[in-house]
C-alpha positions as CSV (number, residue, x, y, z in Angstrom):
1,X,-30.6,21.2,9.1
2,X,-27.3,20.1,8.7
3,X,-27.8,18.3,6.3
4,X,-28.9,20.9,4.1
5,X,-26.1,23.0,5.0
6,X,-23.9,20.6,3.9
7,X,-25.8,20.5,0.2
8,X,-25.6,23.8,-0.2
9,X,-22.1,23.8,0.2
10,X,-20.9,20.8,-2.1
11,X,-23.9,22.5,-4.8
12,X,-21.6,26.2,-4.5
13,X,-18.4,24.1,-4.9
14,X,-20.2,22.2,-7.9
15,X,-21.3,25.4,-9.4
16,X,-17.6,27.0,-9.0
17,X,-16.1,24.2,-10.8
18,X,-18.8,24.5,-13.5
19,X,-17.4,28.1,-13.7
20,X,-13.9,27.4,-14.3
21,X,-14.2,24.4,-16.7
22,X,-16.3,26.8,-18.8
23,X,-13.9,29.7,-18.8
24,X,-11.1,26.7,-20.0
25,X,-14.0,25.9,-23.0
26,X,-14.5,29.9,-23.9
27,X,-10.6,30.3,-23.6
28,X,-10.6,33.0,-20.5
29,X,-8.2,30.8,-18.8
30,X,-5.8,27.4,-19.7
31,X,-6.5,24.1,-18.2
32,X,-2.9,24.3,-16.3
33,X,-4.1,27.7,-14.9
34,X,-7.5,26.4,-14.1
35,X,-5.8,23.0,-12.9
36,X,-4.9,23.6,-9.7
37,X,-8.3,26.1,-8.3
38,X,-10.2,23.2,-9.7
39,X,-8.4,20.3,-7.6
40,X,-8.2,22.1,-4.6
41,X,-11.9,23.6,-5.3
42,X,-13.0,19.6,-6.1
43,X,-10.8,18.7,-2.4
44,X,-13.0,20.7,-0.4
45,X,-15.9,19.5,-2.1
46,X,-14.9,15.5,-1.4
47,X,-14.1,16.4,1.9
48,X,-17.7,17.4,2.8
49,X,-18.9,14.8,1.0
50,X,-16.6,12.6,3.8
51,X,-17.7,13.9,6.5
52,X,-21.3,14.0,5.6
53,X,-21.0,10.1,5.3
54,X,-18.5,9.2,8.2
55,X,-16.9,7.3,5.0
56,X,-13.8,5.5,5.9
57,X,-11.7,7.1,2.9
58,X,-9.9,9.8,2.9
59,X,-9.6,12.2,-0.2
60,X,-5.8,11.0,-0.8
61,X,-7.2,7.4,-1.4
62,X,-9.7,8.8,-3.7
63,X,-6.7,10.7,-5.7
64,X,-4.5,7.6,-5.9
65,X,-7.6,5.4,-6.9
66,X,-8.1,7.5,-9.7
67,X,-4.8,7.7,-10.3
68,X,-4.2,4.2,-10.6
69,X,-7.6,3.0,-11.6
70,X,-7.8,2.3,-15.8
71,X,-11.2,1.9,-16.0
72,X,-14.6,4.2,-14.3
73,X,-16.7,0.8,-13.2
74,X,-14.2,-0.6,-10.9
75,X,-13.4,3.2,-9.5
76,X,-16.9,3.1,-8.9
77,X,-17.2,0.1,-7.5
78,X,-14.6,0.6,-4.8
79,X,-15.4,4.2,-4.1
80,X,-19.5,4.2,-4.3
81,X,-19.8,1.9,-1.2
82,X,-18.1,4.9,0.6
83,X,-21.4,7.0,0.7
84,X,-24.6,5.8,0.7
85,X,-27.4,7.4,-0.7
86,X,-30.7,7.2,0.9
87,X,-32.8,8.6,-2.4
88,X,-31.8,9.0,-6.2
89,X,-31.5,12.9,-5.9
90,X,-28.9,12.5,-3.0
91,X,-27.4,9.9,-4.9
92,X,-27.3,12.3,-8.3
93,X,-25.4,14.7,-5.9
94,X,-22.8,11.7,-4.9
95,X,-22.6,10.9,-8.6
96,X,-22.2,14.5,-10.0
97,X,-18.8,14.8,-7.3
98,X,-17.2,11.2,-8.1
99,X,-17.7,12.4,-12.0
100,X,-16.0,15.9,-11.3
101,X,-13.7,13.7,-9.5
102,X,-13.0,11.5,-11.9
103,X,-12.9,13.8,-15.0
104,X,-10.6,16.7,-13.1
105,X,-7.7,14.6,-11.1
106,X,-5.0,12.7,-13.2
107,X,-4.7,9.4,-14.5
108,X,-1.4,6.8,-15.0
109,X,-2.7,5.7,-18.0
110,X,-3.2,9.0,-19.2
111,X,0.5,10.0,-18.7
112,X,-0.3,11.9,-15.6
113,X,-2.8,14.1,-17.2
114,X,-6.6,14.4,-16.5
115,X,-9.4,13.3,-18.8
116,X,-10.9,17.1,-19.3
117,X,-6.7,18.0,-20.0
118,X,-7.3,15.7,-22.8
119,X,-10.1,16.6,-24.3
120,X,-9.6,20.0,-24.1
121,X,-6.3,19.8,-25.8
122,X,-7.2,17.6,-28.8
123,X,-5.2,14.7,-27.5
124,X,-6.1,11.0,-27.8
125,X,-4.8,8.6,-25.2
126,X,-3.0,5.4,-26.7
């Protein structure tokens, strides 16, 4: 029962963030308005995800390994290990947070922006 509760949860924090990355695409809102709810939205969201696993990370490390990481297979590498999945839909869940994750916090090597920050204001990265 639990763990139900707990999927429910991360799937309204999913669906929220859903929400505001499609009011940045329609132009209700900016991506630096939107910024902010989303990472703090997306914070919850890996902290569940923590707890549900007993993982050994904390959502800072996942932040500063994204931050610091310049390519998606060795972020997944370090971070996947973190929560194991018993079945591919649990697993799709895991996926579809480490992707929010991934697309929503900033980078170093994109000058401190986030990958949706960049595609969503017509910039290229170097």
């Amino acid at each position: 029962m639990a763990e139900q509760n707990i999927y429910l949860m991360l799937m309204k924090l999913s669906e929220q963030l859903e929400s505001e990355i499609g009011k940045i695409e329609r132009g209700e809102t900016t991506v630096k308005q939107a910024s902010p709810l989303l990472c703090v939205a997306l914070e919850q969201l890996l902290q569940l995800l923590i707890e549900h696993y007993h993982a050994s990370v904390s959502v800072i490390e996942i932040r500063k390994w994204i931050y610091e990481e310049r390519g998606l297979t060795p972020f997944l590498e370090r971070v996947l290990p973190n929560f194991p999945a018993e079945d591919i839909e649990e697993l799709q869940n895991v996926l579809e947070i480490i992707r929010f994750a991934w697309n929503i916090f900033p980078h170093r090597c994109l000058k401190g922006k986030s990958p949706l920050e960049m595609v969503l204001s017509g910039e290229k990265q170097r």
